[in-house]
C-alpha positions as CSV (number, residue, x, y, z in Angstrom):
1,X,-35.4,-12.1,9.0
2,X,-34.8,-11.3,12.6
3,X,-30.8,-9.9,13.2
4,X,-28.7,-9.5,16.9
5,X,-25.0,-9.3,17.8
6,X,-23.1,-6.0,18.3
7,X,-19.8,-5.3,16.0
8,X,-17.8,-8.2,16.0
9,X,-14.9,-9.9,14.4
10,X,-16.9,-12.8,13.7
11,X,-19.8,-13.0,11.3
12,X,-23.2,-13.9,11.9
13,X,-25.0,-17.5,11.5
14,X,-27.7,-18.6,9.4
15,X,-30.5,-20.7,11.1
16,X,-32.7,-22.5,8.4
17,X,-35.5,-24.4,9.8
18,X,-39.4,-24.5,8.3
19,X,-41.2,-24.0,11.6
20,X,-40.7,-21.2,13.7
21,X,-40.2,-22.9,17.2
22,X,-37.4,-24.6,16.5
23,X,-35.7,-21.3,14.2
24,X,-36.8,-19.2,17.3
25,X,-35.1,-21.6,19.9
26,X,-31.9,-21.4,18.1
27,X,-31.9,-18.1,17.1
28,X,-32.4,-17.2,20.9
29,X,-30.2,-19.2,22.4
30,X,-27.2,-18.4,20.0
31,X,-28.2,-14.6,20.6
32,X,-27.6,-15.1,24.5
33,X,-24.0,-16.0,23.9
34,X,-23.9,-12.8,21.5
35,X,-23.5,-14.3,18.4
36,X,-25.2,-12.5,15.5
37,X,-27.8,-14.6,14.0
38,X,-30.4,-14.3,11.4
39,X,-33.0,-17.2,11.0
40,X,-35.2,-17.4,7.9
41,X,-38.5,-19.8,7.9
42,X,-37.7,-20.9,4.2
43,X,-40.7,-19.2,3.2
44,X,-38.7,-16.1,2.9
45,X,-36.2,-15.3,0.3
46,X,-33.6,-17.2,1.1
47,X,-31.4,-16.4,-2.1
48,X,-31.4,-12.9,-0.5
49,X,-30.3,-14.6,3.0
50,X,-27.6,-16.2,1.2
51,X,-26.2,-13.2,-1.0
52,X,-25.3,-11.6,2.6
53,X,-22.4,-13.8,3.2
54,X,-23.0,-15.6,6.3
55,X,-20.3,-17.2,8.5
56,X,-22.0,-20.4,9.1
57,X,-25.1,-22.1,8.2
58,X,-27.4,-23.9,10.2
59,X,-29.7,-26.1,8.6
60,X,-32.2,-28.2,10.2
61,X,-33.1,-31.9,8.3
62,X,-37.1,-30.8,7.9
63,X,-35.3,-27.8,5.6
64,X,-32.9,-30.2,3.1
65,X,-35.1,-30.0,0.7
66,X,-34.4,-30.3,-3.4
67,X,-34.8,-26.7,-3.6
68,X,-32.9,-25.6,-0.7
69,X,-30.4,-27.6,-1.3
70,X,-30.2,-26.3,-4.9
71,X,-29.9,-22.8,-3.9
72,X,-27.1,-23.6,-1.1
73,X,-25.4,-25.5,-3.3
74,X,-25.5,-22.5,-6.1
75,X,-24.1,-20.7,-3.4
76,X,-21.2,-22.6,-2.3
77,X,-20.3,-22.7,-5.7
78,X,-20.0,-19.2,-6.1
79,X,-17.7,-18.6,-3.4
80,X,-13.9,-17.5,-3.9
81,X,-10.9,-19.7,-3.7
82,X,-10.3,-19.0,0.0
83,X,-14.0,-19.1,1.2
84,X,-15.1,-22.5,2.6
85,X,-18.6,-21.9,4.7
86,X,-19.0,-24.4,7.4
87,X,-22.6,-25.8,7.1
88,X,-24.0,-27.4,10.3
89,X,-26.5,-30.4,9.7
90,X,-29.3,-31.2,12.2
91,X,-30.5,-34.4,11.7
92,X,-33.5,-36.5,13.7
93,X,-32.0,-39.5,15.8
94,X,-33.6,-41.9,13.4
95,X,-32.2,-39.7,9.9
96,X,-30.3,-42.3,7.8
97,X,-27.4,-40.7,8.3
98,X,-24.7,-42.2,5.5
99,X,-27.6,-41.7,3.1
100,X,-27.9,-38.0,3.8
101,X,-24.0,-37.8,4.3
102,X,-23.9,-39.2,0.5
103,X,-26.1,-36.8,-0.5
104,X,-25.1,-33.6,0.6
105,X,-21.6,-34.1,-0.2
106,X,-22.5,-35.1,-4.1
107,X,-24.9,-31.6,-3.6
108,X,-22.3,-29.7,-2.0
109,X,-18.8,-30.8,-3.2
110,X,-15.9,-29.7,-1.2
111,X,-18.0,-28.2,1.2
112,X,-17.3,-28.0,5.3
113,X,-20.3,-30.4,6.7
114,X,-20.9,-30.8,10.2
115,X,-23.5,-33.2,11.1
116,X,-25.1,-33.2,15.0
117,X,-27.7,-35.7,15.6
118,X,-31.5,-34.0,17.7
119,X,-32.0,-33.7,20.8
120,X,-28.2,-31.8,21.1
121,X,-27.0,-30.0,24.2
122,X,-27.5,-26.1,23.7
123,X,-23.7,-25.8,24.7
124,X,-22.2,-28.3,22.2
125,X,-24.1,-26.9,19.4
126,X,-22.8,-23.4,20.6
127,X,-19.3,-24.5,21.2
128,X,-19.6,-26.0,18.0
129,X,-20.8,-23.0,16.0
130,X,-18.5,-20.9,17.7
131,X,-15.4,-23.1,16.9
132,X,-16.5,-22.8,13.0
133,X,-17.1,-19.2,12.9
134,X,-13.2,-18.8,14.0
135,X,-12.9,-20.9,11.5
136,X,-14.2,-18.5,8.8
137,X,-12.2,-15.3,10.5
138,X,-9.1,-17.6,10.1
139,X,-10.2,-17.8,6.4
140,X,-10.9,-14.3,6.2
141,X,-7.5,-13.3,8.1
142,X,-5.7,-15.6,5.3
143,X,-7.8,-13.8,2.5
144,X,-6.0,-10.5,4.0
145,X,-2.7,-11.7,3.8
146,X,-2.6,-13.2,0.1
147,X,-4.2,-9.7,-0.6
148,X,-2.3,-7.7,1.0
149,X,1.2,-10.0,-0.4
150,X,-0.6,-9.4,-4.3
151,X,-0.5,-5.3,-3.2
152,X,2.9,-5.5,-2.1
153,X,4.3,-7.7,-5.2
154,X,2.2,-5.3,-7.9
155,X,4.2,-2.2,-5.7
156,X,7.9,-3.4,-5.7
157,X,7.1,-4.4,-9.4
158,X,5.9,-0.7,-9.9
159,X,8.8,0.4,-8.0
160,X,11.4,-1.3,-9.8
161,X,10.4,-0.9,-13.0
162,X,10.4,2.9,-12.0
163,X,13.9,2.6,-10.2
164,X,15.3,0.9,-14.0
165,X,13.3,3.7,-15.6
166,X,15.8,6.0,-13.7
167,X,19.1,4.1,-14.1
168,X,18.6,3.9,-17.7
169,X,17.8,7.5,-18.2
170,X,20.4,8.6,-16.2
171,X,22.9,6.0,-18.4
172,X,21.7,7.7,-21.6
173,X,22.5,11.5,-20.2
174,X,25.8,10.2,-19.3
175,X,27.0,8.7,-21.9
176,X,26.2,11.7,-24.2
177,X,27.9,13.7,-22.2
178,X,31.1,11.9,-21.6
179,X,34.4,12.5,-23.7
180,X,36.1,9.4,-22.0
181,X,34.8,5.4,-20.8
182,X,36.8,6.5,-17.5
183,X,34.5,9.8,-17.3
184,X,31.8,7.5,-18.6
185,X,32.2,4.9,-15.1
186,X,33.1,7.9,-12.7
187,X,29.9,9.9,-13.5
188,X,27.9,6.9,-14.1
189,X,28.9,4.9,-10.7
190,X,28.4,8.3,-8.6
191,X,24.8,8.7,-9.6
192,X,24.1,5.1,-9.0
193,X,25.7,6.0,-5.7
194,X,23.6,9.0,-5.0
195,X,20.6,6.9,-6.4
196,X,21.0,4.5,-3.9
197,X,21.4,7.3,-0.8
198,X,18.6,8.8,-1.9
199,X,16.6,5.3,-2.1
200,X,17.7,5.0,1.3
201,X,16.5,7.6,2.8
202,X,12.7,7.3,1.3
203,X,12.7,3.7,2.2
204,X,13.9,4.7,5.9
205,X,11.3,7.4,6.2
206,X,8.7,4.3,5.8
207,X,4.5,5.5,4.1
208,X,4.5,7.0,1.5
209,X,5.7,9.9,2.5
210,X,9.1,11.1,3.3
211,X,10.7,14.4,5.3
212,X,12.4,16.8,2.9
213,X,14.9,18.0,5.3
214,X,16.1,14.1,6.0
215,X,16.5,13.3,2.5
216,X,18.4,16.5,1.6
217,X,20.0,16.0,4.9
218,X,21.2,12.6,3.4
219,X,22.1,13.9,0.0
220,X,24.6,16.7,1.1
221,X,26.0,14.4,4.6
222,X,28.7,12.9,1.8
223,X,30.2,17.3,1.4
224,X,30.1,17.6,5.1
225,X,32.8,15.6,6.5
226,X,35.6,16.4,8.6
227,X,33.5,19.0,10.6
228,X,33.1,21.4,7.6
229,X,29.5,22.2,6.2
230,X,29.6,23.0,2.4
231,X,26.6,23.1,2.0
232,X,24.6,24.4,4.4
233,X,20.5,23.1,4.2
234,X,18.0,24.6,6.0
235,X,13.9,24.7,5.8
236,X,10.8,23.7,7.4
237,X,10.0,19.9,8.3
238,X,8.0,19.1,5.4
239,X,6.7,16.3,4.2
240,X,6.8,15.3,0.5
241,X,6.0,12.5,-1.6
242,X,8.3,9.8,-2.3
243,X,8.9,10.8,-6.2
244,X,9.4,14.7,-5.1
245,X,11.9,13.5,-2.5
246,X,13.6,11.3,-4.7
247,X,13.7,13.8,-7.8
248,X,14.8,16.7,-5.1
249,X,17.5,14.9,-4.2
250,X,19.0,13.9,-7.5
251,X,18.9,17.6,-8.7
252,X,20.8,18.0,-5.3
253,X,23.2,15.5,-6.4
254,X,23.7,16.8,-10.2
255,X,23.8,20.6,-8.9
256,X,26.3,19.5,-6.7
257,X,28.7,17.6,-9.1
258,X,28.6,20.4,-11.1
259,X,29.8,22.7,-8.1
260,X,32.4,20.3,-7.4
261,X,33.6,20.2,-10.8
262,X,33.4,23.9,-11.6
263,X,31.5,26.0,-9.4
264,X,32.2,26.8,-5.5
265,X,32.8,23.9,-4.2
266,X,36.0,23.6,-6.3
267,X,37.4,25.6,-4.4
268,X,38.7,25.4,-0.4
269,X,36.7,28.4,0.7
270,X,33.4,27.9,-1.6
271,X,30.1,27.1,0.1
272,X,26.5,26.4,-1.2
273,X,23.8,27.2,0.8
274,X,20.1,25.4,0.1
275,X,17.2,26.8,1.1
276,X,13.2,26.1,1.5
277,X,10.4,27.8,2.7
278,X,6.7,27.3,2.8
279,X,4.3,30.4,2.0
280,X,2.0,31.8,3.7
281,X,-0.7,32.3,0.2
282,X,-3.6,30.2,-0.2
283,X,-3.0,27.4,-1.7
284,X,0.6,27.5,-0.2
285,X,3.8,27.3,-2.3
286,X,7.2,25.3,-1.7
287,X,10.3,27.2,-2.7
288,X,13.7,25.8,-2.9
289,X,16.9,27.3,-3.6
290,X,20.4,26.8,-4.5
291,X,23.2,29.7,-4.1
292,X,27.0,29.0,-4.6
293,X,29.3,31.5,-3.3
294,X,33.2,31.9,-2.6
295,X,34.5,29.9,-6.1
296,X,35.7,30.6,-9.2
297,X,34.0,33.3,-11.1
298,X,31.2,31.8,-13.1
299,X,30.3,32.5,-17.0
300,X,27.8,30.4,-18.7
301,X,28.8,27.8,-20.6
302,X,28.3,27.7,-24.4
303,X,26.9,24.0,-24.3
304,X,24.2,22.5,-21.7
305,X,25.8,19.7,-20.1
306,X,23.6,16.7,-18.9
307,X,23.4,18.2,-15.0
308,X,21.8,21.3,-15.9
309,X,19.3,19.3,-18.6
310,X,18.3,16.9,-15.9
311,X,17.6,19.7,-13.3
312,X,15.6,22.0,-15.6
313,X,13.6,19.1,-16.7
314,X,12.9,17.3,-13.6
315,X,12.5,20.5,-11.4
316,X,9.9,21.9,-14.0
317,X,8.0,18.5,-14.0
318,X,7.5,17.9,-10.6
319,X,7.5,21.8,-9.5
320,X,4.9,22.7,-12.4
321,X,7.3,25.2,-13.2
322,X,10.4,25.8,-15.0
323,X,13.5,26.6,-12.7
324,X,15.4,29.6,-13.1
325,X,18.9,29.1,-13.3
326,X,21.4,31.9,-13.3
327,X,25.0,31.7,-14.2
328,X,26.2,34.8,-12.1
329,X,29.3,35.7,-11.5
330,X,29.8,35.0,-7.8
331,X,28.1,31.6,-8.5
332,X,25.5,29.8,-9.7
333,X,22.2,30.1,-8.1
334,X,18.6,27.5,-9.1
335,X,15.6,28.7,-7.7
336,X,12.0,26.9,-8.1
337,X,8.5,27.5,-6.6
338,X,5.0,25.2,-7.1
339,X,2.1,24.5,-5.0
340,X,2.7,22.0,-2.3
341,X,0.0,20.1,-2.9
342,X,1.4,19.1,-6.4
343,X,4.6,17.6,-4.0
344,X,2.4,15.6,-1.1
């Protein structure tokens, strides 16, 4: 087996012919226009030609043979849904054409035969192979796109079986800790609500990845309006996974609820001020804080409410760590550290 052609988009031919002139006349000829081309005598192991995929086969009528045609057509057979290999047949002048016609298609059923009658113009028989081996990328580019659609279906599937996963859980928390079906909506709409920014702002980030600082950014936009920061975010650019952006950004939220309903930011002159930083140590660390100042005074509350339960648990998942929260009494502070590598 002889091979030529650089990289290409296209894929290489198969010349089958049982003597060598006419195999090395094609071969040459096909290699001139830089197609890729490997040309077997039949003597060699053609089952092994065959197992390499080519684009297009070439087969002359001194090679359709039972045997041949036997292991092309165990071939054919074998290829995928989307795969049709164009087959080029090169028959004598006096071939009986119908009758071969007849019996390649009973051989090869469904298959993409070509048939070009000897002597043939070196440039129709190029233009000819050329034509099917865009052909067979057109296949291949439509092969791409059903796989790449099945990817895409199998990750929104994922995705919203993951984004239920949360609305329930967060339904659940709620309802336990509500006293009232009007408490019950309120808290239950605003997490949907923060849900959905926080959805937002991974999607708009694009990858899989997604900037910390935009999604926090996001999350806290909502308690800066009318030109007054609240909270105040600051940190490095990082970038984080989708689920540690998303879980961030809900602690965000429930930390913040809390500090609306009870902490510093129920009152005019209370302010919250979230912080990260990377490390310096090998393997780095994230760190992420939460400090409340200017409220009420703060004392721990006798019960856990659903907030805090979310934020210790989610934080110490994704972090690797539990978070240390501190009732103090100039306000609540929530302070976690992990590897970073655990958040890409």
């Amino acid at each position: 087996m002889n091979e030529a052609g650089g990289e290409s988009e296209l894929d290489w031919v198969l010349v089958l012919a049982p003597f060598r002139k006419d195999a090395d006349y094609i071969a040459a000829f096909l290699r001139e226009q830089d197609i890729a081309v490997n040309h077997s005598l039949i003597g060699d192991d053609l089952a092994n030609h065959l197992s390499l995929s080519p684009g297009v086969i070439v087969i002359t009528h001194e090679a359709l043979s039972a045997s041949i045609i036997a292991a092309i057509g165990e071939h054919l057979a074998a290829q995928p849904d989307w795969s049709e290999v164009p087959i080029l047949v090169l028959l004598e002048r006096a071939a009986p054409l119908d009758r071969i016609r007849e019996h390649l298609h009973r051989s090869w059923p469904g298959a993409r035969l070509l048939f070009h009658t000897r002597p043939i113009a070196r440039l129709e028989l190029v233009n000819s192979i050329q034509t099917n081996l865009l052909v067979r990328l057109r296949q291949k580019q439509v092969r791409d796109a059903i796989e790449r659609e099945v990817e895409l279906r199998l990750e929104l599937n994922h995705r919203i079986k993951n984004i239920l996963a949360s609305v329930t859980s967060i339904f659940q928390m709620t309802r336990r800790g509500a006293s009232t079906v009007d408490e019950l909506a309120e808290d239950f709409t605003s997490r949907l609500h923060a849900l959905s920014n926080v959805h937002t702002a991974v999607f708009e980030a694009g990858g899989e990845e997604a900037s910390l600082s935009s999604v926090i950014a996001v999350t806290v936009a909502p308690y800066n309006s009318d030109g007054l920061s609240r909270i105040k975010a600051h940190g490095p650019d990082v970038f984080v996974s989708r689920t540690t952006a998303t879980t961030i950004a809900l602690c965000l939220h429930e930390l913040t609820t809390n500090a609306i309903k009870y902490g510093a930011l129920s009152q005019k002159d209370g302010s919250v001020d979230v912080a990260w930083s990377i490390s310096e140590h090998d393997p780095p660390t994230l760190s992420l804080g939460w400090v409340e100042s200017g409220g009420p005074e703060v004392t721990e509350p006798t019960r856990q409410g659903y907030g805090t339960k979310y934020v210790r648990s989610a934080l110490g998942a994704l972090f690797g760590s539990k978070p240390e929260i501190v009732f103090e009494r100039q306000g609540l502070r929530c302070h976690v550290v992990g590897p970073l590598e655990r958040l890409k």
